[in-house]
Structure formats: C-alpha cells, structure tokens
C-alpha positions as CSV (number, residue, x, y, z in Angstrom):
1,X,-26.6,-5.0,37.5
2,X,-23.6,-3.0,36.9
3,X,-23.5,-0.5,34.6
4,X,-20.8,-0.3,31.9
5,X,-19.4,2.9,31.7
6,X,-18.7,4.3,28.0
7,X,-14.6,5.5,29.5
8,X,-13.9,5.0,33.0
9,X,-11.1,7.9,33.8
10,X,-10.6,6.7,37.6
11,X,-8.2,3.7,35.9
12,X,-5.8,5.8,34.3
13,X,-5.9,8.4,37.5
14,X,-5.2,5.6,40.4
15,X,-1.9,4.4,38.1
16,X,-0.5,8.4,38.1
17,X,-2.4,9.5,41.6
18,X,0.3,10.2,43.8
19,X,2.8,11.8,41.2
20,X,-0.1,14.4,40.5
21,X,-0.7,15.1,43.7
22,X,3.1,15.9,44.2
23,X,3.1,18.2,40.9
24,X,0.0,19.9,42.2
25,X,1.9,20.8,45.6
26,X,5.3,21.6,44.0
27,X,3.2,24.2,41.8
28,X,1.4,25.3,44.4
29,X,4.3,26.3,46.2
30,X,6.4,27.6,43.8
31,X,3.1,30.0,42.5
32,X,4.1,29.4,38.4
33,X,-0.1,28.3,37.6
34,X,0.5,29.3,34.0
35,X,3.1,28.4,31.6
36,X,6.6,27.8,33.7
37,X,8.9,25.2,33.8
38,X,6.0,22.6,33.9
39,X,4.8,23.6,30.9
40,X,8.6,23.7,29.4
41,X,8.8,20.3,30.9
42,X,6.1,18.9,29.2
43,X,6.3,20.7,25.6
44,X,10.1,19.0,25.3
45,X,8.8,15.7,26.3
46,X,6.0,15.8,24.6
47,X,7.7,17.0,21.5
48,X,10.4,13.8,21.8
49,X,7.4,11.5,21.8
50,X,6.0,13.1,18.5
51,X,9.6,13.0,17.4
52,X,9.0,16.5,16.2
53,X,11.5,19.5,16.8
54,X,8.6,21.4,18.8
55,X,5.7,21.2,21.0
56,X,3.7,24.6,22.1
57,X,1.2,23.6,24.9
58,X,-2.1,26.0,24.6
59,X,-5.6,26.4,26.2
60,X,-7.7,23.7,24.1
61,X,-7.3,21.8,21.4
62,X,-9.7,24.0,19.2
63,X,-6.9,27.3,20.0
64,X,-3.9,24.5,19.1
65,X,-5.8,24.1,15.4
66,X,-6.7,27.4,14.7
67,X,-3.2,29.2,15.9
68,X,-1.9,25.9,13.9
69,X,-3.7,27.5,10.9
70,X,-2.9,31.2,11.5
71,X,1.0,30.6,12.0
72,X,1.2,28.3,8.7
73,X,-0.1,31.6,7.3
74,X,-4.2,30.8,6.7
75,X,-6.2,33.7,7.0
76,X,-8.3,35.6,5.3
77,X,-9.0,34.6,1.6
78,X,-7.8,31.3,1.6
79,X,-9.5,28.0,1.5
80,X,-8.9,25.0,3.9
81,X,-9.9,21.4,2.7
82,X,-11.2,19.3,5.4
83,X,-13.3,16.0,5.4
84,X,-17.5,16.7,6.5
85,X,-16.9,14.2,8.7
86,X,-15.3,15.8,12.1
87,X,-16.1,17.3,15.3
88,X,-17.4,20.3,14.7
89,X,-14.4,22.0,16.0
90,X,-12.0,21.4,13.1
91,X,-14.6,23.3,11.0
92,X,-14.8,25.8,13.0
93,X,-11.3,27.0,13.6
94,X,-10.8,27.2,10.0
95,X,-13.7,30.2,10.3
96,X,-11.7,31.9,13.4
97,X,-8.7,31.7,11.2
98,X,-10.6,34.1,9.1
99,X,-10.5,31.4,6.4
100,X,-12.7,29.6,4.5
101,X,-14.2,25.9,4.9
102,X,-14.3,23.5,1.8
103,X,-15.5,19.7,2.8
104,X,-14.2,17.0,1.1
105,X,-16.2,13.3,1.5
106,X,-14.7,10.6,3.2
107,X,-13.9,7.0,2.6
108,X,-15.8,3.9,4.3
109,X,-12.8,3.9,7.1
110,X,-14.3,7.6,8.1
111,X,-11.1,8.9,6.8
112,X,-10.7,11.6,4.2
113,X,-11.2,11.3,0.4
114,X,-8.2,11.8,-0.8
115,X,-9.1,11.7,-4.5
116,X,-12.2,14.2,-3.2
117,X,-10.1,16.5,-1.1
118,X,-8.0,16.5,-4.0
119,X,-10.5,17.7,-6.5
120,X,-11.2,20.3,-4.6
121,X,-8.5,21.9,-5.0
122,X,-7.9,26.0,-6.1
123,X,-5.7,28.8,-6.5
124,X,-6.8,30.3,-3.3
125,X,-6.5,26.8,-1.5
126,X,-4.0,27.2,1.2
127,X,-4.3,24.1,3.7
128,X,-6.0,20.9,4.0
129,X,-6.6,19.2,7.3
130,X,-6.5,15.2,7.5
131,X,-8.7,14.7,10.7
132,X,-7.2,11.2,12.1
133,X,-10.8,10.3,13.1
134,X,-11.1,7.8,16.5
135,X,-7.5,7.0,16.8
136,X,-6.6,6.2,13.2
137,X,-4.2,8.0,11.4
138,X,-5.5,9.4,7.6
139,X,-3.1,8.7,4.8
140,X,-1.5,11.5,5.1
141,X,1.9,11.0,2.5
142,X,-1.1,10.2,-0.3
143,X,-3.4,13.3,0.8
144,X,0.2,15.5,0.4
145,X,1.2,14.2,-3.1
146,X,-2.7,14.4,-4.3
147,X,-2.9,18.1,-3.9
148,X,0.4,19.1,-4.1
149,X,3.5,20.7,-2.3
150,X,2.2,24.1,-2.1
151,X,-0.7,23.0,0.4
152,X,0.2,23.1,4.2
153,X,-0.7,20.1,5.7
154,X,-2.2,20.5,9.4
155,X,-2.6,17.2,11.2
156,X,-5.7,17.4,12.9
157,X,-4.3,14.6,15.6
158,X,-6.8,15.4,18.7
159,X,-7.9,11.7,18.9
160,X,-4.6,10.1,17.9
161,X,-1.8,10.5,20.9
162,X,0.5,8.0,19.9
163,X,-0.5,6.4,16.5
164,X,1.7,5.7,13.9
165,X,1.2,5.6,10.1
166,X,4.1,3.8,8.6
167,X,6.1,4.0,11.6
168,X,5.8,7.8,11.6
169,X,3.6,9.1,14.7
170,X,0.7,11.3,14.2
171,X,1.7,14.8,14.7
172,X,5.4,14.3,12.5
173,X,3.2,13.2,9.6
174,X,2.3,16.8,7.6
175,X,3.9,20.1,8.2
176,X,2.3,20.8,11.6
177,X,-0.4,19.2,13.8
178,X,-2.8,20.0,16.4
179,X,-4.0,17.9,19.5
180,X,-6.4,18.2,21.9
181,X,-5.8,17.0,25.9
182,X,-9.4,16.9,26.7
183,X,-9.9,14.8,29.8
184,X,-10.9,11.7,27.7
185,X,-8.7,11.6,25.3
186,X,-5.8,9.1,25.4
187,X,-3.7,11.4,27.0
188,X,-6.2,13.6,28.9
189,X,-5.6,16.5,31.4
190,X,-7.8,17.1,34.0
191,X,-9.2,20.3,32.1
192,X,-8.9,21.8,29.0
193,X,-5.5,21.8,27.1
194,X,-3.9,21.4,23.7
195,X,-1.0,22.0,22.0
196,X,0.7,22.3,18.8
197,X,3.7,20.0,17.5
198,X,5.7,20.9,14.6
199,X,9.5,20.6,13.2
200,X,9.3,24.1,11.6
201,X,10.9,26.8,14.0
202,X,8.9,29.6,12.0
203,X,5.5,27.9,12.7
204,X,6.2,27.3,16.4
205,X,7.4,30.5,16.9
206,X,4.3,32.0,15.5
207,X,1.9,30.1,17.9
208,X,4.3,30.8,20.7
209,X,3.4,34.9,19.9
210,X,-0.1,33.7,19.1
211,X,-0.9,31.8,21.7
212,X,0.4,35.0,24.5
213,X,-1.5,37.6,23.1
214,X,0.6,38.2,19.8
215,X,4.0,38.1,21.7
216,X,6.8,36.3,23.4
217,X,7.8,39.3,25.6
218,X,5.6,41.1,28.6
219,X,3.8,43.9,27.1
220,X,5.5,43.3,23.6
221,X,2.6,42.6,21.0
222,X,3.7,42.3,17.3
223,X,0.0,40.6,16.3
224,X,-3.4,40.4,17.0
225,X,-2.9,37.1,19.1
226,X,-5.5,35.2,22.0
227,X,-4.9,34.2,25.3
228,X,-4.3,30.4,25.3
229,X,-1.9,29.4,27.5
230,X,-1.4,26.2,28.9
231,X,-1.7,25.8,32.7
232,X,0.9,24.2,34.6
233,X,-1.7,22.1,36.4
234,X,-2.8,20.2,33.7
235,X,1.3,20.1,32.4
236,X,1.5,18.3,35.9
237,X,-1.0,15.7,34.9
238,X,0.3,15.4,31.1
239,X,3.2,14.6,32.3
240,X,2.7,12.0,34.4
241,X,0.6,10.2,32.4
242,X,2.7,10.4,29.1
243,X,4.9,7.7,29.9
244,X,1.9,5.5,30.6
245,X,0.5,6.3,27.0
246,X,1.8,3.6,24.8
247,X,1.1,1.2,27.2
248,X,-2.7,2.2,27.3
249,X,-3.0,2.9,24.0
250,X,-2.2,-1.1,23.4
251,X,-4.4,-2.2,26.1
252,X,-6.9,-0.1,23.6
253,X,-5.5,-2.1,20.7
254,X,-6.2,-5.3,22.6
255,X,-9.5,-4.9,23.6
256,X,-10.4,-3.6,20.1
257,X,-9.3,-6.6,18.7
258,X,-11.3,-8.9,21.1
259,X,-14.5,-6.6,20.2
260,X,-13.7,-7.4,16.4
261,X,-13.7,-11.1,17.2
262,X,-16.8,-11.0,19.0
263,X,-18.6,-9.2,16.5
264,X,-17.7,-11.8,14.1
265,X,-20.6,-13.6,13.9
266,X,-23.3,-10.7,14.6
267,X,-24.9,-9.9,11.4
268,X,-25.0,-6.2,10.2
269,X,-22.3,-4.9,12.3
270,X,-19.4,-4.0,10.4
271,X,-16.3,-3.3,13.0
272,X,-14.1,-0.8,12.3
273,X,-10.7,-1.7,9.8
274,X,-7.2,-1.0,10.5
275,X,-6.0,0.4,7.0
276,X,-2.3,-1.3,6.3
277,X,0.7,0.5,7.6
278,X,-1.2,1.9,10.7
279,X,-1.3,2.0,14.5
280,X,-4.5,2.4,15.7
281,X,-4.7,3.8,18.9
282,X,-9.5,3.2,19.2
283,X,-10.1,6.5,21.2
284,X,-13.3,5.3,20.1
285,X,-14.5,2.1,18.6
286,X,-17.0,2.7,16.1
287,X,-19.4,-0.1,14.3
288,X,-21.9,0.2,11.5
289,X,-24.9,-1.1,12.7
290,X,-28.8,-0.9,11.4
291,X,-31.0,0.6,13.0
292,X,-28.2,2.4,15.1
293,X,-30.8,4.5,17.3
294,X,-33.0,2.2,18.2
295,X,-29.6,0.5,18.8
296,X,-28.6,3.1,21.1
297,X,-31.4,3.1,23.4
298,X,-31.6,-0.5,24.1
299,X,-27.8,-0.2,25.2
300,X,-28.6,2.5,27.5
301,X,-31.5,0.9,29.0
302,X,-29.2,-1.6,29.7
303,X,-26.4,0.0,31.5
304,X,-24.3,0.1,28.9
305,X,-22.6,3.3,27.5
306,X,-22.9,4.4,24.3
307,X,-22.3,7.3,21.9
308,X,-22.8,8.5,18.5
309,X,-19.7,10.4,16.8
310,X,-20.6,12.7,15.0
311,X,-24.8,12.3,14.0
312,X,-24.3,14.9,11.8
313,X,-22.0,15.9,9.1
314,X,-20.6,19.6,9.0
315,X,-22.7,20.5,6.1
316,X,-25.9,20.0,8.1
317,X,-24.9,21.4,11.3
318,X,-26.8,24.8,11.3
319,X,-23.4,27.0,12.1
320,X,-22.9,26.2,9.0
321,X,-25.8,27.1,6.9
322,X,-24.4,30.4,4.9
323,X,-22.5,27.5,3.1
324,X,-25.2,26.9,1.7
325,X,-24.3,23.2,1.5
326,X,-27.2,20.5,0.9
327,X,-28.3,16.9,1.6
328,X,-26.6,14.6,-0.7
329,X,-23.7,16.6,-0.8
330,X,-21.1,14.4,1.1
331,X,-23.1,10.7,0.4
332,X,-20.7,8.7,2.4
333,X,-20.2,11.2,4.8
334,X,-24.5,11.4,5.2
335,X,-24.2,7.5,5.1
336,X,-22.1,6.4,7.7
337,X,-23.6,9.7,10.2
338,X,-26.6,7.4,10.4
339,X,-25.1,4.2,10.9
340,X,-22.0,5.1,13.4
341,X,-22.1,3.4,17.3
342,X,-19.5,4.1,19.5
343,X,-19.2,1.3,21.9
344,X,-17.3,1.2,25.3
345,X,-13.1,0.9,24.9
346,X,-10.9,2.4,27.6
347,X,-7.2,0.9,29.0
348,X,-8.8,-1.3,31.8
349,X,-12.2,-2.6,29.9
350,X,-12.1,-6.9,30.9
351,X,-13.1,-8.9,28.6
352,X,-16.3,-9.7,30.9
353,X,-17.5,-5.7,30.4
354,X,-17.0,-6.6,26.4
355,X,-18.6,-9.7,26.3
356,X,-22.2,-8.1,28.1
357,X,-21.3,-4.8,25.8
358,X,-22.0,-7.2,22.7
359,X,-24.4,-9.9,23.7
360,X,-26.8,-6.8,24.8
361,X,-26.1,-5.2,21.2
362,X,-27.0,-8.6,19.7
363,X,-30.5,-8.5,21.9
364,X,-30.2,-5.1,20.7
365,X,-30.6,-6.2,16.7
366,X,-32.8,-9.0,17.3
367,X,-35.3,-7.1,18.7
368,X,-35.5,-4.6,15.5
C-alpha cells in the first residue's frame, strides 16, 4: 500500500520547475548569490501581496522575528507578551532580542488569550506577538485595543502566507510582521529564508542595517547587527511560486473542509474552527483527539503521516527553565499540547489520500 505523505513538496515544485531552473541559471551567470536584484525583485512583490509599504527578505524566519523585535526598539529590559503555545522559535528570539519572555494562555482555537495577554500587561511591557498558529490569523485589532496603543504589535505570520483577517492579510495586521519561508511552508524556498513586512519606513530601515551586519553601506556599521541576508537562490524560487500562492492556499481551504465533513461523524475528534472574519490558509490541520499518541502510532504504522505541533508548551521546554514556570501554569495551553494531531493537508491531497487518512484514524480510536 501506498504511503501517505504528511506534505508532498514535489507538487508545488513540477507547477514552478522550469521557471526555477531559468532563475537559477540567470543567477548563476550574472554571480549576485546574495541579495541583488532577485532579492529586490521579490521584497517589492512580496510586499504588494502583504499590501504593506515594505518587505526585507533575511536568512530565516527566526532572524526576520528577532530583527522584527530589535528595530521596533525591544531590547534589553523590556517584556514581550506571547502565547505558550508556539514553536519554540518565537520564544526564543524574544531572548536574542535581549528581552524578556512573558506567556500568555491561549483560547480553544490555539490562538492567543487576549483577555490573558492582556492581563499581563506592565510598565516595562514593550511588545506582544500574536502567533497566527497553522494558518489562522489571531485577532489581532482585539489583542491591540486590549493592551493598548503603546505596545508594538509583531505579527508572528510564519505559518500564514496569505491569510486574511477581516479582509486584511496577515503581515498588514499589527505594526510589523515576521514570516518564515521554510521549505514547507505555504510559500516555501528551497532552504532557509524569511523576511520582514512592515508599512513603517523606520522599522524597515532598521532591519535593513540589522540584517547586514548593522549597516546599509560596505564597511559602514552604525550597530551591533547579524548576518542574515537573503540569498538570491531561494528569491528565485519565492518568486516563482508566489503567484501560485492563493491558489494553493485554497486548494488547502478545500481539502480542509472535506476533512471537517469526514470527521463529522467520528466521535472525539474535534476538527479545527474557522473563527468569523478569517481566511484560513491549514498549513497544518490540527484535530483534538483522545488518546492522540497511541493515535499517532497507529497512523504511522499505517503509512500515513502524522505530526504533533507543538507536544509541549514553552513553559515546559527545558530552554526555558530559569523562568521558573510550572505545570498548570498555561491550563489550556498544557490541555490542548496533549491532545493536538496534525493530519496530512497539502495543495494536491485527492480526496482518496483523505478518505484512507480518516477511516485509518477511525480504526485508530476503535482500537483504544
């Protein structure tokens, strides 16, 4: 039997194949592998598909959070709200920022407490991060008027490429936002990449200093910066697969949908909700299910992908243990981190791949 991968990349690379291959060799032979007009090609687009003013295309989505951070002026002293609920990398460029972490709870859509975050709240509280967790944009316009207008909001928009919250894409939702281009993301590089997207000239023209070493200019350092630059390589494949986005990321919208109506009738699995006003763009499709490891197995023993994202909350990851944060702290958060399943979605899933994906979860449960 064939096995069910949990993303299959080689659908999204046949569609944009030959227009790679004829970036690769026009970069090749002009020599520009870093930055360049690729690059510039791809921030402007880019930027016009956020509708933002700017895009700054870095190494890695954990550089784009953390230079995100330093150019809205976090560093050391101040506090960053952000929910226990997230890939460990949002917590951790809030540390490399030089600032420090406060966890707020989320909500049964794995989506930020607002009223939480908002408690949270202090003099020295300088940002809070909305983490639009699998492809579904946090309320961001409630999140800014709960802890007021002198909190920077930072999009943390790695798994959302081309949602929308009340017709607003993700990365035009706070003050500035930072994404990730991780090969399986919606829009994926064939590498590492990032990159920042804001409408505040001062913001993007810190991370343009920050991201080159703490300058603009060749051997010109006004700050302490990093090197995170992106490479014209992966701007090649961004490129060519960014018109391709919204069309994927509704072929994503339709298979979730048929999941949801398959899961109907299977008893303990709660599929994931759409909150009202949103675009869900299901990097991942995540269920609540019992017995979720045992769950797990079972689906791998049976050639079907699976995943778990994430198994364990911030405040339990060791990194983390100075916090000196405890069990019980973030209940929902603890909660749902032992009840999540990521099940396979991808542009290209048939309905055939979904329908064995759930009739081998539902010999999955009744075998618990």
């Amino acid at each position: 039997m064939n096995s069910i991968p949990f993303v299959d990349l080689h659908l999204m690379h046949d569609q944009v194949a030959v227009e790679v291959a004829a970036g690769f060799e026009r970069v090749l032979k002009n020599t520009s592998f870093v930055l360049g007009p690729e690059v510039d090609q791809f921030e402007a687009d880019f930027a016009e598909f956020c509708r933002t003013a700017r895009c700054v295309g870095v190494g890695n989505g954990t550089d784009a959070l953390e230079l995100a951070l330093r150019a809205a002026g976090v560093g050391r002293g101040d506090e960053v709200i952000l929910p226990a609920n997230t890939f460990v990398a949002t917590a951790e460029a809030v540390v490399r920022a030089g600032a420090a972490v406060v966890l707020a709870d989320c909500d049964e859509d794995f989506l930020i407490d607002v009223q939480d975050a908002a408690s949270r709240v202090t003099s020295r509280t300088r940002a809070v991060i909305p983490v639009h967790l699998y492809g579904q944009p946090a309320p961001v316009e409630q999140l800014r008027a709960a802890v007021g207008s002198g909190v920077v909001v930072v999009e943390d928009a790695a798994q959302a490429q081309g949602a929308r919250r009340n017709g607003v894409r993700a990365g035009a939702l706070g003050d500035v936002a930072a994404t990730s281009f991780y090969p399986g993301k919606n829009l994926g590089a064939y590498g590492d990449a990032g990159a920042v997207v804001t409408s505040s000239d001062e913001i993007a023209d810190g991370v343009l200093r920050l991201r080159n070493h703490g300058g603009v200019a060749k051997y010109e350092h006004s700050e302490v910066g990093v090197n995170s630059r992106m490479d014209s390589l992966q701007a090649v494949v961004l490129s060519a697969k960014l018109p391709h986005l919204d069309a994927w990321n509704s072929q994503r919208r339709a298979a979730a949908a048929y999941s949801d109506a398959l899961l109907a009738d299977v008893d303990g699995v709660v599929p994931p909700r759409v909150l009202p006003g949103n675009e869900h763009v299901f990097h991942l499709y995540v269920v609540r299910a019992p017995g979720r490891d045992r769950l797990v197995e079972h689906l791998h023993a049976h050639g079907v992908g699976a995943g778990v994202h994430y198994p364990a909350p911030v405040h339990l990851l060791p990194a983390f243990a100075s916090y000196a944060w405890h069990q019980g702290d973030f209940a929902t958060a603890e909660a749902l981190a032992g009840e999540i399943l990521s099940l396979p979605i991808f542009p290209g899933i048939t309905p055939a791949q979904q329908e064995r994906v759930v009739a081998c979860l539902r010999d999955g449960l009744s075998r618990s």
